[in-house]
N, C-alpha and C positions, 0 to 999 in steps of 0.2 A: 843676920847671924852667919858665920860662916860655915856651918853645917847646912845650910839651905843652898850656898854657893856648891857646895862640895856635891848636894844631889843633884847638881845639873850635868848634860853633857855639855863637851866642846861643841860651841856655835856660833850661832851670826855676831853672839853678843855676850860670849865666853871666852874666855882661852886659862888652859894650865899651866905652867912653865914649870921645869924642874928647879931649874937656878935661873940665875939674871947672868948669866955669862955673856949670852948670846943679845947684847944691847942693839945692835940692828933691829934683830926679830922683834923684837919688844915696841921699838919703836916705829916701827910699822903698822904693829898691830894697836899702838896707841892712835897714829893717824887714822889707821881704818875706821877705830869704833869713833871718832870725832867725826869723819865722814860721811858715816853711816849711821846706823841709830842708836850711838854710846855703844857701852860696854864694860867689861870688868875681867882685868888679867889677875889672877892669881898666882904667886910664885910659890914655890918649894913643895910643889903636889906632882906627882907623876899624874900623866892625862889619863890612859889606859886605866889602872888599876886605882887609883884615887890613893896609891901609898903615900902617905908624909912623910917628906924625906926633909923637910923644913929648912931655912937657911941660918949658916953662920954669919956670924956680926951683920947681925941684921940691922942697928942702925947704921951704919955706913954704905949698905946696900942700898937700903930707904936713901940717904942723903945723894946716893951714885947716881941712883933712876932721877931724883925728882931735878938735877942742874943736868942729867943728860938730856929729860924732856924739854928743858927750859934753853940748852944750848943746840937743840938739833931740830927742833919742829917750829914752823911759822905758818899762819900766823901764832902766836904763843898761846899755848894750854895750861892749862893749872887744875889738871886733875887730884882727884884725894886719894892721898898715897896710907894706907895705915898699915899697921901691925896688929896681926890675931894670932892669938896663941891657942892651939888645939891640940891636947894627948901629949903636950909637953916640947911640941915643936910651933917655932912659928915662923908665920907664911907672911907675905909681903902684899896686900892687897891693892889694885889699881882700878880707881871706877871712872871711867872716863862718859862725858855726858858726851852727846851729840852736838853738835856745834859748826853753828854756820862757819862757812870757810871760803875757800878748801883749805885745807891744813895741808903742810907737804914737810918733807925733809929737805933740811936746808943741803945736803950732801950730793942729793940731787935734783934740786932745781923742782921751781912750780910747776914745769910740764913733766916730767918724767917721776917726779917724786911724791906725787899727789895717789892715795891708796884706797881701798873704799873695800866691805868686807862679803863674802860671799861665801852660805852657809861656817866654816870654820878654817876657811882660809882668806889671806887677803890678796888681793887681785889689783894692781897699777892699771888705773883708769886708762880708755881710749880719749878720742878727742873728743866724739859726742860725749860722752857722761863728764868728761872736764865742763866740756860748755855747761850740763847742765848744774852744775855742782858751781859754778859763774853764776846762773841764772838765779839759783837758789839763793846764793847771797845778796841779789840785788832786789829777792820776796818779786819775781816776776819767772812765769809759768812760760814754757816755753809755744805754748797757743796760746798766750796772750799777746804774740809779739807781730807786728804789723808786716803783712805780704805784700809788697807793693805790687805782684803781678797777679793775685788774687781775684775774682770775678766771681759775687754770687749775685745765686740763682732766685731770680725773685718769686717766679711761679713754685720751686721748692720751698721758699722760706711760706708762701703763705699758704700752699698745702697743709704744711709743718704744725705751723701755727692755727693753721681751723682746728686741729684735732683738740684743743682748749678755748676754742672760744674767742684766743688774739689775733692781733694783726698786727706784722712785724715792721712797726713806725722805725721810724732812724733813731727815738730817743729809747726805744728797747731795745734795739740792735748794740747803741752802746752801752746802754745801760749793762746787756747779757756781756758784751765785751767783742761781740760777732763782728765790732767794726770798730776800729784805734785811730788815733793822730799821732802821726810823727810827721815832724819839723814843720805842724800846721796843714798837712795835708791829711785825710783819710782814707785810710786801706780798711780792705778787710783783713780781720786776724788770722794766724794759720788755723784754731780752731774754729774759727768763720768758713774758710776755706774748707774743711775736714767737712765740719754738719752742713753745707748749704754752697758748695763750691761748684760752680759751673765746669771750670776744669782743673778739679779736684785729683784725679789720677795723673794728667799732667805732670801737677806740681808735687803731689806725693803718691808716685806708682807703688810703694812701698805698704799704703793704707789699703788695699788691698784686701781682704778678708779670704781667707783658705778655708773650706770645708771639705768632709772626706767621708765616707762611708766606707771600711775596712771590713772584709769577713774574717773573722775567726778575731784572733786577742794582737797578730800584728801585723803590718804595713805593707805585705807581700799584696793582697789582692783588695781591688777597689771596687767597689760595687757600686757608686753614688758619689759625683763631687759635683761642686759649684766653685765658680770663682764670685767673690758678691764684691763689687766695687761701687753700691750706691750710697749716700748720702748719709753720714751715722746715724741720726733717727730712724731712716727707711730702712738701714742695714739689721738694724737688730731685728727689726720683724722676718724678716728675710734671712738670718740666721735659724730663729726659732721655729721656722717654717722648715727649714730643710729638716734639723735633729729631727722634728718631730713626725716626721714622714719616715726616719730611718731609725725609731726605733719602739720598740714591741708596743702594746696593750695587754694586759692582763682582764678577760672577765669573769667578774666576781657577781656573783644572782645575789643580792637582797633580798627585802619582803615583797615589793613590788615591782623592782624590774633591776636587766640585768646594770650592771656599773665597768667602766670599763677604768682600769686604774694604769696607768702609766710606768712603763719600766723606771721614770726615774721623776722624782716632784717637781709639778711645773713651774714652782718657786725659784726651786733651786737652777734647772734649767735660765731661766730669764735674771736671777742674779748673777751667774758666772758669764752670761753675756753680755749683762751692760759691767760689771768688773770689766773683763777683757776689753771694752769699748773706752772705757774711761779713764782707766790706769795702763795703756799703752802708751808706751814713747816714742811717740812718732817724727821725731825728730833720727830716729836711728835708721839707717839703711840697711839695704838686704834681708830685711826681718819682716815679715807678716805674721797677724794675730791669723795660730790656724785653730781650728776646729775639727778635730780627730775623735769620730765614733767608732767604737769597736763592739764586740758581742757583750764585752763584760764592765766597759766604761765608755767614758766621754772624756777626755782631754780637750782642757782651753789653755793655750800657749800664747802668751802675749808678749812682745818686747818688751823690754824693760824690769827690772826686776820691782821689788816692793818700792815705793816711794822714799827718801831720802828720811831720816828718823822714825820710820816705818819698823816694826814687827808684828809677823804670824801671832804673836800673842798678842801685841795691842789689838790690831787687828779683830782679834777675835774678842778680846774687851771692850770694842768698841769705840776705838780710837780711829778717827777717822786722817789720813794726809792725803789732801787732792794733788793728782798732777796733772791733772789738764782744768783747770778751773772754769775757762768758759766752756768748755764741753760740760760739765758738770755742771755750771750753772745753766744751761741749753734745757738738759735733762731733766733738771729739776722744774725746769718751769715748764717742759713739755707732760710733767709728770712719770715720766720713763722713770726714774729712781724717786725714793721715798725720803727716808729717815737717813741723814749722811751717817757712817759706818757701821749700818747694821746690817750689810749685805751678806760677811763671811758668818757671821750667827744667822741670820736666816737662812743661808742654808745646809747649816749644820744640822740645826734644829728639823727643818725639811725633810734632810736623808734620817737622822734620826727617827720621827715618828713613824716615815714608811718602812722601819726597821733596817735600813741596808747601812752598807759596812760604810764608817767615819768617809768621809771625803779626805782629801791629800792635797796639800798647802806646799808647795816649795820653790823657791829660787833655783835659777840655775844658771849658771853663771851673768848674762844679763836678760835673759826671758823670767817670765814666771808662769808658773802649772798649776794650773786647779784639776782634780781629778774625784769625778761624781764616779762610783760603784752601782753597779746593781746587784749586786750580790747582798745576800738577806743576811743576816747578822744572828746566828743563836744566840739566848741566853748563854752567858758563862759564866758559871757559878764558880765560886770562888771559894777551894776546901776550908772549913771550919775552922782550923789551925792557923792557915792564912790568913783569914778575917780578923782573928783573935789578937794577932801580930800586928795588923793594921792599925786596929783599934787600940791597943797598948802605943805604939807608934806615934798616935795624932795625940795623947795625954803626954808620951814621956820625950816624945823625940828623936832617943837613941837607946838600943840595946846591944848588948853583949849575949857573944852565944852562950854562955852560961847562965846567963838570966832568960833569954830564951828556951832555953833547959828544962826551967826551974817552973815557966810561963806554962808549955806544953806536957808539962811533966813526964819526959821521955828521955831515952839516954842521949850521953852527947853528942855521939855519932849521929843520931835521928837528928838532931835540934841543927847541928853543922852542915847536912844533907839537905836540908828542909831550906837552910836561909842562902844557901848555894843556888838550889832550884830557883828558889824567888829571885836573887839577886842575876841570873842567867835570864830569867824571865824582864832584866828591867825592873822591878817592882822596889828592890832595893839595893842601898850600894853600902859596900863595904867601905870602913876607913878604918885605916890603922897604920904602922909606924914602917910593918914588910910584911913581905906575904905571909909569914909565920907568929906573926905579932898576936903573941896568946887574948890582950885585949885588947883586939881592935872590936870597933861598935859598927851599926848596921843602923841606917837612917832610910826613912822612905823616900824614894829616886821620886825627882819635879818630874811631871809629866804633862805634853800641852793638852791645853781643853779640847 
């Protein structure tokens, strides 16, 4: 429905367009969401205020977009172009899926014209994310790809492997993918090279792991670092060893003795470490996965942003896309990760039950951030009027301040105050035709898990 469109903000996987004038824009941002993980342009809505300002001769507009898509982007897309009509105006809808590529404009050429989308702008790829956005097309992971200069370590791999009970034969090495043929020869892979690499920093100084103990909330004074350049198995213990040295205890006396509770769930801690471990793109230079502790959070920065048809919301519905496969397949049979995409729900669910304030999920430009709180989280109760509003909400979908009015039984000043505040709060968004539109309606704002 496009009132569910209308409650979202501009994102990785939105856009609002006032008109279709601007057919460049448009069509960048059609390559982007193909590049990236789909997407859906909306025309004839201001971004800002969600006004409908709808468009004229809208089928001709419709027919303009869908032979510009079809004359300006390769390889060729054939997204669903419709017409919705809402409050008397209608908007021009563009849902574009995800789709193996790369897609580029033909205007400018497959290296310069190739686009990929970051939070709610789009961004013209380097040559790393070209290669990998190459790699993608051909369903091959960039540490699955053969090191001809690679050398692993065998007393690592079979350290590695006592921790389970195996022992790292050559037909589980390929089986996990730790060791490829090309042209009839076998190398190790670069993800061979990463978990079990004799000279592993050598070949990627870049894998690198940064740790940091900061006083106070920023980056002026250092109290604690490590640099950890061992072997990703060994590395994640050695990560969680440092946090866990540089940050508080809580004791708490029970019946019988005392407990000592951790400023932050060691759940959550040990997911955002093997995340950062796994979904690194280590194919990219000058980047290191760092690990930044502060008084009131942890920061884990990895390269690379979410995985290619990847979002924060699938994500957290449990949609899994690997990018480093044989690392992840290493992990799973080291037993280091469980259940494939339930890492960002667990430790949601983690900070949650020890009461501390949501964690924070985001892209930036090509790293991505996970950020654990220790900060405790009050109850916020939510005034009775508001509740009432919600609940009429999730039955009707959409109100008007005068039915709001009528809801609260108060004047209409109150009732126009009241859904101002909410709507300032995020909670709900207004639509209507301009800012004076006697009946514009008020729908409940998407908001992520």
């Amino acid at each position: 429905m496009i009132e569910q469109l209308l409650a979202e903000h501009e994102g990785k996987t939105i856009e609002f367009k006032e008109t279709a004038r601007s057919l460049g824009g448009i069509m960048r941002t059609v390559v982007a969401f193909a590049n990236s993980a789909g997407g859906t342009i909306v025309i004839g809505v201001k971004d800002k205020t969600k006004e409908l300002v709808g468009l004229p001769q809208i089928l001709s507009e419709e027919e303009r977009l869908a032979n510009a898509i079809t004359d300006s982007i390769l390889p060729l897309l054939t997204p669903d172009i419709e017409i919705q009509s809402i409050r008397g105006k209608e908007l021009l809808v563009i849902r574009v899926a995800h789709s193996i590529g790369p897609h580029y404009l033909k205007s400018e050429g497959p290296e310069r014209g190739v686009y990929v989308r970051f939070g709610s702008t789009n961004r013209s790829v380097d040559v790393e994310m070209l290669d990998s956005l190459r790699l993608l097309a051909k369903k091959v992971s960039y540490d699955e790809l053969p090191h001809p200069k690679g050398e692993l370590n065998a007393e690592i791999m079979k350290d590695v492997f006592e921790w389970v009970g195996k022992r790292p034969t050559t037909q589980v090495l390929e089986n996990l993918g730790v060791e490829t043929a090309s042209s009839g020869t076998k190398y190790p892979s670069n993800g061979g090279v990463l978990l079990f690499g004799s000279n592993r920093m050598q070949l990627f100084p870049d894998s690198l792991i940064r740790c940091a103990r900061f006083g106070g909330s920023n980056r002026e004074k250092i109290l604690d670092q490590a640099d950890i350049d061992a072997p990703l198995p060994q590395a994640a213990d050695l990560i969680i060893a440092f946090i866990e040295r540089n940050i508080s205890k809580e004791g708490r006396i029970g019946r019988m003795q005392r407990e000592d509770i951790p400023q932050y769930p060691s759940v959550a801690i040990r997911e955002a470490v093997m995340n950062a471990l796994l979904h690194s793109d280590y194919a990219m230079t000058g980047c290191h996965i760092q690990i930044a502790i502060f008084d009131d959070r942890i920061e884990f920065t990895n390269p690379g942003g979410l995985p290619f048809g990847q979002t924060i919301e699938k994500a957290l519905g449990g949609s899994s896309r690997i990018r480093n496969r044989v690392i992840a397949r290493v992990f799973r049979e080291l037993h280091l990760i469980e259940q494939w995409g339930s890492g960002f729900r667990r430790i949601v669910e983690a900070c949650r039950s020890q009461g501390l304030k949501p964690p924070l999920m985001e892209e930036l430009n090509n790293q991505f951030r996970l950020i654990l709180y220790s900060e405790q989280v009050e109850d916020i109760t939510i005034p009775p009027w508001a509740q009432k509003l919600l609940e009429y909400l999730k039955k009707e979908s959409e109100i008007s301040a005068k039915a709001a009015m009528k809801l609260w039984d108060v004047s209409s000043r109150t009732a126009r105050n009241r859904l101002k505040q909410l709507q300032e709060q995020g909670i709900i968004v207004r639509i209507g035709t301009s800012e004076s539109d006697p009946s514009a309606s008020y729908i409940e704002a998407k908001r992520s898990s």
